[in-house]
C-alpha positions as CSV (number, residue, x, y, z in Angstrom):
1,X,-10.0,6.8,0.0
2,X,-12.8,4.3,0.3
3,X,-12.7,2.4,-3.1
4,X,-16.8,1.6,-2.9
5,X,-17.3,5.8,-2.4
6,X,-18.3,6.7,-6.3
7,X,-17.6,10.3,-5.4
8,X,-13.8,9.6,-4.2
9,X,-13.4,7.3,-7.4
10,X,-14.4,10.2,-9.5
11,X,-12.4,12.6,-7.7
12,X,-9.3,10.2,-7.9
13,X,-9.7,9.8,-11.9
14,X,-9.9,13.5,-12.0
15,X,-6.7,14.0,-9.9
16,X,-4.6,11.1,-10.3
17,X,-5.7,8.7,-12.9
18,X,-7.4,5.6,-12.7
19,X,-4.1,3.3,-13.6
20,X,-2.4,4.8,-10.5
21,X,-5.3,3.4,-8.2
22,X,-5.5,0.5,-10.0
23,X,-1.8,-0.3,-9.3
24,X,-2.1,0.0,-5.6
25,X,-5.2,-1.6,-5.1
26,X,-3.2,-4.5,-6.8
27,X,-0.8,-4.4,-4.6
28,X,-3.1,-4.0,-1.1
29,X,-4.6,-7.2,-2.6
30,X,-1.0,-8.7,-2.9
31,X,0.0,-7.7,0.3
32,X,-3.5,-9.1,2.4
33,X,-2.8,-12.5,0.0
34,X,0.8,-12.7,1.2
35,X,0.3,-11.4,5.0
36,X,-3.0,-13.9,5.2
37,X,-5.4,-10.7,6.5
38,X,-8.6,-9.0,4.3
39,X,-8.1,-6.2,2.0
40,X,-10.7,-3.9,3.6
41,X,-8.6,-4.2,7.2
42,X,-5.2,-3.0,4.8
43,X,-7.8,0.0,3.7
44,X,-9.1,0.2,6.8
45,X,-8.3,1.6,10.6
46,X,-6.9,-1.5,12.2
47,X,-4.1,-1.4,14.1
48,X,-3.2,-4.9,15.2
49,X,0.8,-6.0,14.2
50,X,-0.1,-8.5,11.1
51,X,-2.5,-5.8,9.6
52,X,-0.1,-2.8,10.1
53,X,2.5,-4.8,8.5
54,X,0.4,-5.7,5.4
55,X,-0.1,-2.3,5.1
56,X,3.0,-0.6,5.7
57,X,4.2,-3.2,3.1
58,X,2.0,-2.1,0.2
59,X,3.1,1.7,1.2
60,X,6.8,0.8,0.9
61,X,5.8,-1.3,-2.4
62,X,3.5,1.1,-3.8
63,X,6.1,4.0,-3.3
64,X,8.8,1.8,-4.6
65,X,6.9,0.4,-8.3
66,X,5.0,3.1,-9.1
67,X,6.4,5.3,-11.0
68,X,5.4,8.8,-9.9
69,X,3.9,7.5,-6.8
70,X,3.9,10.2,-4.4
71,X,3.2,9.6,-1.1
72,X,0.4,12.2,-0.9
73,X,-0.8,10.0,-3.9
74,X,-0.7,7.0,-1.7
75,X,-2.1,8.2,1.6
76,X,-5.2,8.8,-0.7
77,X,-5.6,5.4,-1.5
78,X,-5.7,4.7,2.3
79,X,-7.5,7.6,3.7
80,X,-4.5,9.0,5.5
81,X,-1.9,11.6,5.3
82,X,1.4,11.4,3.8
83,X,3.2,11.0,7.3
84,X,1.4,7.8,7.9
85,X,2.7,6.4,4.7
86,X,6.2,8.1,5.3
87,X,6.5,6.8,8.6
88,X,5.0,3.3,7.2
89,X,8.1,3.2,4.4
90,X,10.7,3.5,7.0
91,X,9.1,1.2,9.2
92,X,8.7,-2.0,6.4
93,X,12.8,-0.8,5.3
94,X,13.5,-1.3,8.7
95,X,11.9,-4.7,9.3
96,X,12.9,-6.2,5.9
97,X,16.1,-6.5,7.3
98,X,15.9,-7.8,10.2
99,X,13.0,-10.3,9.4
100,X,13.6,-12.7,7.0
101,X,10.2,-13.5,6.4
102,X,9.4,-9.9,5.5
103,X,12.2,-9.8,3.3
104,X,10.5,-12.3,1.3
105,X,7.3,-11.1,0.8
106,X,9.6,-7.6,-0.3
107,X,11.2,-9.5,-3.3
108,X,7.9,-11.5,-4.4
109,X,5.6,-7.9,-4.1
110,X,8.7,-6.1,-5.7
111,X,9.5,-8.9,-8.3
112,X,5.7,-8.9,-9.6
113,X,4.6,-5.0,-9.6
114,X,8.0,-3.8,-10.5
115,X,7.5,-1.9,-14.6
């Protein structure tokens, strides 16, 4: 979804409540701070590795702090489908452990959106 498109915010609200795109918009703007790239590449179509990371983060934080955050509720957010996002859960999982530095942002995104 393209937050500045006034008829995909309307549809949202009608379909999944404001708070719910509130809460990951948070966390996109989190995850750009953190990663050092701009929001609008995280909402956007880039591809490069540091931007694909952001945004595979806020999908695995999003999914894990939201409650009721489904991942066709996410992939909404970002314009994709819910195998994007899937895929982009299991890939941050997978590189939390191995990369330390990812593990950290993990804990300091989880530790501040977590209810």
């Amino acid at each position: 979804m393209n937050p500045d498109c006034p008829t995909c915010a309307k549809q949202w609200r009608e379909v999944r409540g404001e708070t719910l795109l509130a809460r990951v918009l948070e966390i996109v703007a989190e995850s750009a701070r953190l990663y050092g790239v701009p929001e609008s590449l995280i909402l956007g179509r880039t591809r490069s590795q540091p931007v694909s990371d952001a945004r595979q983060m806020a999908f695995l934080v999003a999914r894990e702090t939201i409650p009721g955050a489904t991942y066709d509720a996410i992939a909404q957010v970002f314009g994709r489908d819910h195998g994007t996002v899937m895929h982009g859960v299991l890939a941050a999982t997978d590189r939390i452990k191995i990369e330390p530095l990812h593990a950290v942002v993990y804990v300091l995104m989880t530790n501040k959106f977590s209810v």
